[in-house]
N, C-alpha and C positions, 0 to 999 in steps of 0.2 A: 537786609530786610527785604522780603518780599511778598509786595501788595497787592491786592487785584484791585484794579481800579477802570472801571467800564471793560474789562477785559486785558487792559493794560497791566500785564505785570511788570511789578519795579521791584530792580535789587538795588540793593544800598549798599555799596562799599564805601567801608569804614578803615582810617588809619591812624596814627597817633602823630605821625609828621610829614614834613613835606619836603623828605630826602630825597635827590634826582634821580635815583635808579628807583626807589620805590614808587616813585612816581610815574616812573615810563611804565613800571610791572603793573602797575592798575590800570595807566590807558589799555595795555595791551589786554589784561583782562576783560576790560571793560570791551572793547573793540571783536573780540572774540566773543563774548556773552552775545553782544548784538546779533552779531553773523549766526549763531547757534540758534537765537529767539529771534529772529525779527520785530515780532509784534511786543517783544520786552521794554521796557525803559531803565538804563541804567545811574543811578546819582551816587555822588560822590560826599563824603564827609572828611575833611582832613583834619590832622590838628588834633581830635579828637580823641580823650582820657578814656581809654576801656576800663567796662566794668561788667562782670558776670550779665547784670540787666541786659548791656549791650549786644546779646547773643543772637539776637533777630536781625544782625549786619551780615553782612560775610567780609571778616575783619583782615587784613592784611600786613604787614609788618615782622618785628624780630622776637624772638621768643622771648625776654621777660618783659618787655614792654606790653607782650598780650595774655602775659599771666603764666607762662608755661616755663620750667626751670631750664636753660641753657644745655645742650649733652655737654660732657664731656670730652674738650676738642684738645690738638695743643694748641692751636693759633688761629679764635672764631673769626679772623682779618681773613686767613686764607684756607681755611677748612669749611666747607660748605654742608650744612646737613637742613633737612627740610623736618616742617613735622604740617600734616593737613589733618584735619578734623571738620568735615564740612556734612551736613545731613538737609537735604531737602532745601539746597543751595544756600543754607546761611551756615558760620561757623568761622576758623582759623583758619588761613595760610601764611605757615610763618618760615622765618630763614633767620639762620646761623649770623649772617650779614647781608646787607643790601641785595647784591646779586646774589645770594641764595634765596632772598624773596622772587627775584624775579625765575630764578631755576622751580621755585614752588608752583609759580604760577602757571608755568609750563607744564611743570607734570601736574598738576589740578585738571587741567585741561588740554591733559593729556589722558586723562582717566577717564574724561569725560566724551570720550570718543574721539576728538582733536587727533590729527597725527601729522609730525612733518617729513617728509617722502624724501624731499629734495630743498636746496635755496632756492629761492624766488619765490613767484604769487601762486605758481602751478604746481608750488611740490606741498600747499597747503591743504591738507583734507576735514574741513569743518562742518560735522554733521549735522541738523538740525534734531533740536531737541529741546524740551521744555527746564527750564530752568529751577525749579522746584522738583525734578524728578533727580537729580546730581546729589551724588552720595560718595564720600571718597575719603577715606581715610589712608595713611601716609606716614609715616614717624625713619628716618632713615638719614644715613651719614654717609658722603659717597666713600666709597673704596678707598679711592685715591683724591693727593692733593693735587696734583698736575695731569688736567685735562685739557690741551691745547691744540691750536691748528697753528701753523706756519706759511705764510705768502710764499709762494713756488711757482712756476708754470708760468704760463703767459695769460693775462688777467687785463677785464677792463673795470675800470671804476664800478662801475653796476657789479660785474661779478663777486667785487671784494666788499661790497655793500650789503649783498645778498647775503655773504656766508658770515659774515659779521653777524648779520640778524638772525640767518640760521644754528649759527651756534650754543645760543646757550636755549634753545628748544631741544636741540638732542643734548643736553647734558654738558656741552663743554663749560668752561671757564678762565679759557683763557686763549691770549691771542697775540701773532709775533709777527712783525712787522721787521723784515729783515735789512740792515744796509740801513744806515744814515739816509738814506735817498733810497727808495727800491724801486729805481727806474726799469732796472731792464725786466722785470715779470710785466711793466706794462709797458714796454718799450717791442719786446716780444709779440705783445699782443693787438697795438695799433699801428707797429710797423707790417704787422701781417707775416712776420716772418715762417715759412713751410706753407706757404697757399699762393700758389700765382695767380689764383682768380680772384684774388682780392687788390685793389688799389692802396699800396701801404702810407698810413697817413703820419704827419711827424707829430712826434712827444717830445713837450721839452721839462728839462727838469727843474724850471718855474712851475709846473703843472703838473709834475709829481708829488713835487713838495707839497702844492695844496691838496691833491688827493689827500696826501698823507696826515696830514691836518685833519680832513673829514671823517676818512677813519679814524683816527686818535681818538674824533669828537665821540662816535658810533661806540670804540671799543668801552671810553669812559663813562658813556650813557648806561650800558647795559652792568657795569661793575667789574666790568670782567678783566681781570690781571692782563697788563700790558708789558707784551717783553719787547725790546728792542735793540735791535742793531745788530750783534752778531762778529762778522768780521768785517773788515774797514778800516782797523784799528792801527794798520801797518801803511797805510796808502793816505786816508786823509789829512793827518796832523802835519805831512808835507806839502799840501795841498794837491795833490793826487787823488782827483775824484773815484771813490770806490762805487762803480756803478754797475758790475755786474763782470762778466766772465768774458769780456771782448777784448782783443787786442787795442792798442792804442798804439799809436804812434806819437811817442810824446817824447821831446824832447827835453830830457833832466838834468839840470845845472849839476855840476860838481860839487855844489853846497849840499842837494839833495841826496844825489848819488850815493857819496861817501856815508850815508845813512843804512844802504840797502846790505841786503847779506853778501858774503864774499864766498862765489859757489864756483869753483873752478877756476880760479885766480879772476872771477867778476865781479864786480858789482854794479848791476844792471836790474830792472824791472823784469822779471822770472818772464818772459816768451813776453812779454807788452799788456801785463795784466796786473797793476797796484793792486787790486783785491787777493791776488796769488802771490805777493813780492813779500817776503819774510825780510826782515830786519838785522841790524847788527846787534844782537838785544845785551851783548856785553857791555856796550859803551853806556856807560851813566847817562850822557846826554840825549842818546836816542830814548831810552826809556821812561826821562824827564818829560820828554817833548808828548812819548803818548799816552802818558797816563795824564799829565796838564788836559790834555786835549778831551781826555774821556771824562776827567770828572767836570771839565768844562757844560763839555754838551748834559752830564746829568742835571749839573745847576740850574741849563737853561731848558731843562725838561722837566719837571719837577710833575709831569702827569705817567714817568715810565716808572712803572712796578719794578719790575727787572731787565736790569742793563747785561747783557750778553757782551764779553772781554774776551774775543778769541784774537787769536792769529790770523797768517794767511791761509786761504784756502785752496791750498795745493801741496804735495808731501816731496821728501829728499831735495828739497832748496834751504836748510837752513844754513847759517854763515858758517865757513870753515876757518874765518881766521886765530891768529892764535891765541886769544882772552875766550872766542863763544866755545873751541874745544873743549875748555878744561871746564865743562860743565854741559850733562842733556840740553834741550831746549824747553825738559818740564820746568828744569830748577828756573831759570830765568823767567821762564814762564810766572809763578809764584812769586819769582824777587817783584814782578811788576803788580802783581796781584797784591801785592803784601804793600807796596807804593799805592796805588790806587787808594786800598783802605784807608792809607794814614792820610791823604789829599784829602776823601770824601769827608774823613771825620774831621779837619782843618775845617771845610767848607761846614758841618753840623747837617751835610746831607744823611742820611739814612735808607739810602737806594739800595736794595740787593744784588749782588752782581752777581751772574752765570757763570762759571769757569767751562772748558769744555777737553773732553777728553775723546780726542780725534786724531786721526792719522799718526803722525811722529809723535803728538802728544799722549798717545796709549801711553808710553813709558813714562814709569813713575819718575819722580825727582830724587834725586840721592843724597842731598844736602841742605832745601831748604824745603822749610815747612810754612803753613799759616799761621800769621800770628792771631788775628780775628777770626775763628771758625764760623763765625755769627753773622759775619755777612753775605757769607757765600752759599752757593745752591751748586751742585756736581751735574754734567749733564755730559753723559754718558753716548757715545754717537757712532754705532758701531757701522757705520758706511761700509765696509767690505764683507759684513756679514750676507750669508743665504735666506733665503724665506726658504729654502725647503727643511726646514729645520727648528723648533723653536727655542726659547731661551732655556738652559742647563744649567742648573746651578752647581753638579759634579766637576769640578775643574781635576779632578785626579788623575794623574800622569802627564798634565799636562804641563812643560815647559816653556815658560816667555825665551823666544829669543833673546839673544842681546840687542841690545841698541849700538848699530853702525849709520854712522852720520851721512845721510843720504844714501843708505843703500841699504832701505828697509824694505819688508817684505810682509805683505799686511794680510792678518789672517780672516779667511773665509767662511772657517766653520766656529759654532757659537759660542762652544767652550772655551773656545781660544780668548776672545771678543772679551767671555765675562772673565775669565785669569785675568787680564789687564784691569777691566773693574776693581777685581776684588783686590787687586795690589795697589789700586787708587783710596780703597774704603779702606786701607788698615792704615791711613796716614788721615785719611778725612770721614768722619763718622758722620757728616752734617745731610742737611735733607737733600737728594739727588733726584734726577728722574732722568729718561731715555731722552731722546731723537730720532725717530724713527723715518722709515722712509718707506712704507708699505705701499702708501699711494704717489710715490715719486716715478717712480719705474716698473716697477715690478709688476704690478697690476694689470699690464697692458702685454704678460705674459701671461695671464691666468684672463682673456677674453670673456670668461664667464663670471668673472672675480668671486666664485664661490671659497674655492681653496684659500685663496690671499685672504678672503673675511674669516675663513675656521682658525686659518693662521694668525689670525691678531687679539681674534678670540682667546689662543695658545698663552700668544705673548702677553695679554694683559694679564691672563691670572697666573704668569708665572712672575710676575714683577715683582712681587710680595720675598719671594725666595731668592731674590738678588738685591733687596734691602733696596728697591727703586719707590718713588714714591710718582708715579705715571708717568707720560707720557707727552712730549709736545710732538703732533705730526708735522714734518716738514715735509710739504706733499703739494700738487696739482690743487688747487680750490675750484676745478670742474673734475671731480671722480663720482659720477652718477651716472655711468653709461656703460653697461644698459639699466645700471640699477645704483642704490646707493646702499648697499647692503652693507659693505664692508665699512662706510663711515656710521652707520644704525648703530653698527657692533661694536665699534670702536667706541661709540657716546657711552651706550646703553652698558658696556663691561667696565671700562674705565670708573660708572659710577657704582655698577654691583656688580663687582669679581665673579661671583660665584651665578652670575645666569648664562645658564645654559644657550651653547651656539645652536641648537636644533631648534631648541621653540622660539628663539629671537629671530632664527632665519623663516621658521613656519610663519612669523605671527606680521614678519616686515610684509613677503610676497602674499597674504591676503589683504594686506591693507594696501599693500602698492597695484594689487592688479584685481581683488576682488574673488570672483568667485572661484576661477581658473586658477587663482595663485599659487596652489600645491603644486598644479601640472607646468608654471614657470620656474619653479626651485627644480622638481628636478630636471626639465630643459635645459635650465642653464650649469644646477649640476654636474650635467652628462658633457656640458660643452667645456669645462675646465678641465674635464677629466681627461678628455678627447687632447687635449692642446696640450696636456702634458707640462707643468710650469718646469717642473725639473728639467727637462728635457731642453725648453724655451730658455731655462737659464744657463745653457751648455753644460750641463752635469751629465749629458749623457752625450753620444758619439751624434752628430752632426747626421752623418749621413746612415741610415735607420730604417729596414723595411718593419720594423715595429711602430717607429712617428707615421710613417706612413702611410701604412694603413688603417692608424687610426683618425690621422690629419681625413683621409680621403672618406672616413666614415661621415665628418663634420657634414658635410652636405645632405649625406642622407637624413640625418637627423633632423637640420633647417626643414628639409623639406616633408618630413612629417609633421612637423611643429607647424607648417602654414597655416591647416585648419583650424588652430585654436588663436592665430595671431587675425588669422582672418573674419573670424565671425566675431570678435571682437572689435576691432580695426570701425571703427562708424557704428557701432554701437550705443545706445544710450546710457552711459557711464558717466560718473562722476568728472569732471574737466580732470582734476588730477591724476584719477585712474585712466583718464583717457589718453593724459602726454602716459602715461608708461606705457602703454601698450604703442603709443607713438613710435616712441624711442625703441622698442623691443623689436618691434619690425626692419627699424633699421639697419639696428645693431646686426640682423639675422644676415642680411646685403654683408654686411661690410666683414661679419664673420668667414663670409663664404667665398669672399674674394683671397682671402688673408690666407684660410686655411687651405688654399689652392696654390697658393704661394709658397707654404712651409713646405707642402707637400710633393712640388719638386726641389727642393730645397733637402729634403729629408732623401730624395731619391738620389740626388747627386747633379741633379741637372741645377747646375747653378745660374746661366744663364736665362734660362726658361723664369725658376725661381726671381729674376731680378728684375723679367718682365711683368711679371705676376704681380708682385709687390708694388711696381711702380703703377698699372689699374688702381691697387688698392688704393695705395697713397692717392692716386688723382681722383679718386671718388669719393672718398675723405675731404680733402681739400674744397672739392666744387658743392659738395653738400655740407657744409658748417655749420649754414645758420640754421639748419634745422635742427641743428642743439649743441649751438656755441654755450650756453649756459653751463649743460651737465658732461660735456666732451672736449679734453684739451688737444687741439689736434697738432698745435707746435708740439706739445710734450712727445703723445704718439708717436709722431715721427720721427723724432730728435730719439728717441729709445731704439726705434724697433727697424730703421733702414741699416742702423749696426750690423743685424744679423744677416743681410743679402748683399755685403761689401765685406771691408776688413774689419774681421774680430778680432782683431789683437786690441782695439778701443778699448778704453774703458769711461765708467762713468761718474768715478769719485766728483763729489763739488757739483754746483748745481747745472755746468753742462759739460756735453760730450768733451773729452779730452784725449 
């Protein structure tokens, strides 16, 4: 309802109950109404029977509860669709479930001029406007059922707070908290690790575990699907803390030991890393102990949507003894999968589990099957695949190697990636979706990140043709520098396939810089194109008077661009539109140090090249905090000093190996 009263208008939101996520969806409404109207007043009715009369509210809640027939969903728990009907600020916002209310709420006002740029307070852009002028109708299903992020990178509490809250403003729904413990992404991040100008401070894992609690609190306030854990599965039920990708120096009883794979007549923890240490998965009693263990921890979690049941994370260490021979490591795989089921269903949990199909586990199983298809979800992870290329659903001609035990050979190009899919989907028909790693590494190849956002663009509306049902990103949770174009594009398609990457990219760079925004798309356009990703990803010859001269063009073009950074730069702009042009300016420095680098590097002078790099890297390092929020400078580095030392590295699992 809204009143004027001595010039004071009041909206009346109205609901039927006083469900927690619908609730947090009206303060936020309510909180954003304010900031839009100032001089508005907002009240609140809960509890509250709709009835046609009641159309002078702006009503909030699930669709038959406010009178409107449910679409057509398979599962309205994890299928999210919106429907708005709002005129002259009163009317419906309603959702499929809970957090589809508050997804409504978001795009209501987001229709409403609202936009969010980036996480935090500065990536908020709330126009003001009269509250009775707002008209916005809406009726829509997203695309896909799995739209997620994944904790990566090196992160502080605030940062994972931030994106929490920023998530389901762009469209996501869901949220994965990796690792029983996920110390080391903030272990990374308060140890300071890649910054000597910083004082590294300790983190103990009493104090990740409470982070992690807070998150849980945050991801379960908002509605939004919680996955957890991952891998771990191999290292903790020994008591072998799975805390991330570091070596340890741990000494393991023989009780333990004789647990671990037998890889070249050893059995030892894979280089000093439980998280990487594959098992003896033959023996009954190893696979007693880890599925106990997992349906353990889901009993005593009874807040995780989807529990994630992988392996180690690292490839050609499985056991060679002689019971794990005479079967893949899919089959065992599934023998535990198939154990897990029958423990949860003992316990009357009803937890969904992840399976995943990674590294050694591409290859299909050859002798057992699931016997519950209905618990499980496929999660497709093709880690060695290219971004210069996007998903093919043409597999013709193309042959899977065989599987040789430990001396596998993991393919690059996409076709390859989805043959092993599709020989996964003709044993399991159930609902599946990607892993993706657009904003892990790659990104910081494509310094403009225009290509990488056309490129996800590719890959979401090609998911449909590979029978994926979307996407969890397992990525950096600061990818906003110099822009957050490519996670816009990731929300905004993941929820409708079919919008177009030109006008999402035209409509993101006026809203993030304003007037000039057309002359920043193609700026940064010209600068991905210049850096060449393919090139950045060694698919082309290293040493290159064609990177060359286009590396050496990069500066000319910064320095055309100064004019339009500059007469912006203290301008009277929006605070929001102001950090981007912040960030832009920076970005323009750190481009220019970088591309100066490549570019002897592409000439041959590799020395010269590694002096160059290391400027970069230290001016990176010394300026952080002027946007530790939207720039992970551990990840940065950890990616990209590869290419001015030895590249025979690679980057499988979540660090350099």
């Amino acid at each position: 309802m809204l009143l004027n009263n001595a010039d004071v208008k009041i909206v009346t939101i109205a609901t039927t109950q006083e469900q927690p996520t619908i609730h947090f969806a009206i303060q936020e409404l309510s909180g954003f109404l304010l900031r839009m109207s100032p001089d508005s007043r907002v009240d609140t009715l809960k509890k509250v029977v709709y009835t046609e009369e009641g159309t002078s509210h702006l009503w909030i809640g699930l669709f038959e509860e406010l009178g409107i027939p449910l679409p057509e969903l398979d599962n309205p728990e994890l299928d999210d669709a919106i429907y708005i009907d709002v005129t002259d600020g009163k009317g419906r916002i309603v959702g499929s479930n809970p957090r589809s209310v508050l997804l409504g709420v978001y795009r209501f006002l987001e229709e409403a001029g609202c936009r969010w740029l980036r996480p935090g307070a500065d990536g908020d852009y709330v126009p003001k406007r009269a509250l009775d002028t707002i008209n916005v109708q809406v009726n829509e299903i997203a695309a896909y059922r799995h739209r997620g992020l994944c904790i990566e990178g090196a992160v502080s509490i605030e940062n994972m707070l931030d994106n929490i809250h920023w998530a389901p403003k762009a469209g996501f729904n869901s949220y994965f908290l990796e690792f029983k413990t996920p110390f080391t992404f903030f272990d990374r991040w308060y140890g300071h690790r890649h910054n000597k100008y910083k004082q590294p401070e300790t983190i103990t894992i009493e104090q990740v575990d409470a982070f992690t609690v807070e998150m849980e609190h945050e991801i379960k306030k908002r509605g939004l699907l919680y996955h957890a854990v991952g891998h771990g599965w191999t290292g903790e039920p020994l008591g072998l803390p799975c805390l991330g990708w570091d070596s340890v120096d741990y000494t393991v009883e023989e009780e333990k030991s004789r647990y671990f794979a037998l890889v070249d007549g050893k059995r030892e923890l894979w280089h000093g890393v439980p998280l990487n240490t594959n098992l003896c998965f033959s023996n009954p009693d190893v696979r007693r102990l880890v599925v106990q263990y997992a349906a353990e921890h889901a009993q005593n979690n009874p807040q995780i949507d989807m529990l994630h049941f992988w392996l180690a994370d690292a490839f050609n260490n499985h056991c060679e003894c002689e019971n794990c021979v005479k079967e893949l490591p899919s089959d065992f795989y599934i023998m535990m999968l198939n154990e897990l089921d029958e423990e949860l269903s003992i316990r009357n949990l009803s937890t969904r589990v992840v399976f995943l199909l990674y590294l050694d586990l591409l290859w299909v199983p050859q002798n057992v099957t699931l016997k519950n298809p209905g618990r499980f979800m496929l999660l497709f992870a093709p880690i060695s695949r290219t971004y210069s290329r996007s998903y093919d659903s043409d597999t013709s001609g193309i042959e899977i190697q065989p599987f040789v035990r430990n001396k596998l050979k993991f393919p690059t190009n996409i076709r390859e990636n989805v043959a092993f899919l599709k020989a996964w989907q003709h044993l399991f028909d159930g609902d599946g979706f990607t892993y993706e790693y657009h904003h892990m590494w790659d990104h910081y190849l494509d310094p403009g990140y225009f290509q990488m956002a056309e490129m996800i663009s590719q890959d979401v509306k090609n998911l449909k043709m590979l029978r994926l049902n979307g996407i969890i990103s397992d990525q950096t949770q600061r990818s906003f520098f110099p822009t957050g174009l490519g996670m816009y594009v990731l929300g905004k398609t993941l929820w409708n396939d079919e919008a177009d990457f030109k006008q999402l990219a035209k409509a993101y760079f006026i809203d993030s810089f304003g007037d000039e925004g057309e002359a920043c798309l193609t700026y940064l356009k010209t600068i991905s194109d210049l850096f060449d990703p393919p090139y950045m990803r060694g698919e082309k010859p290293r040493v290159s008077r064609e990177a060359a001269d286009k590396l050496r063009f990069v500066q000319e073009v910064v320095n055309a661009f100064r004019p339009v950074l500059e007469r912006n730069i203290g301008s009277e702009l929006h605070p929001t539109i102001a950090k981007s042009w912040e960030y832009l300016q920076i970005h323009a420095e750190i481009i220019s140090l970088f591309a100066g680098a490549l570019e002897a590097r592409a000439d041959g002078k590799a020395e010269e090249a590694r002096q160059l790099w290391a400027k970069t890297s230290d001016y990176v390092q010394r300026n952080e905090d002027l946007y530790q929020p939207v720039f992970d400078v551990f990840l940065y580095i950890q990616t990209l000093h590869k290419m001015f030392d030895d590249e025979t590295k690679t980057h499988f699992g979540g660090e350099v190996t």
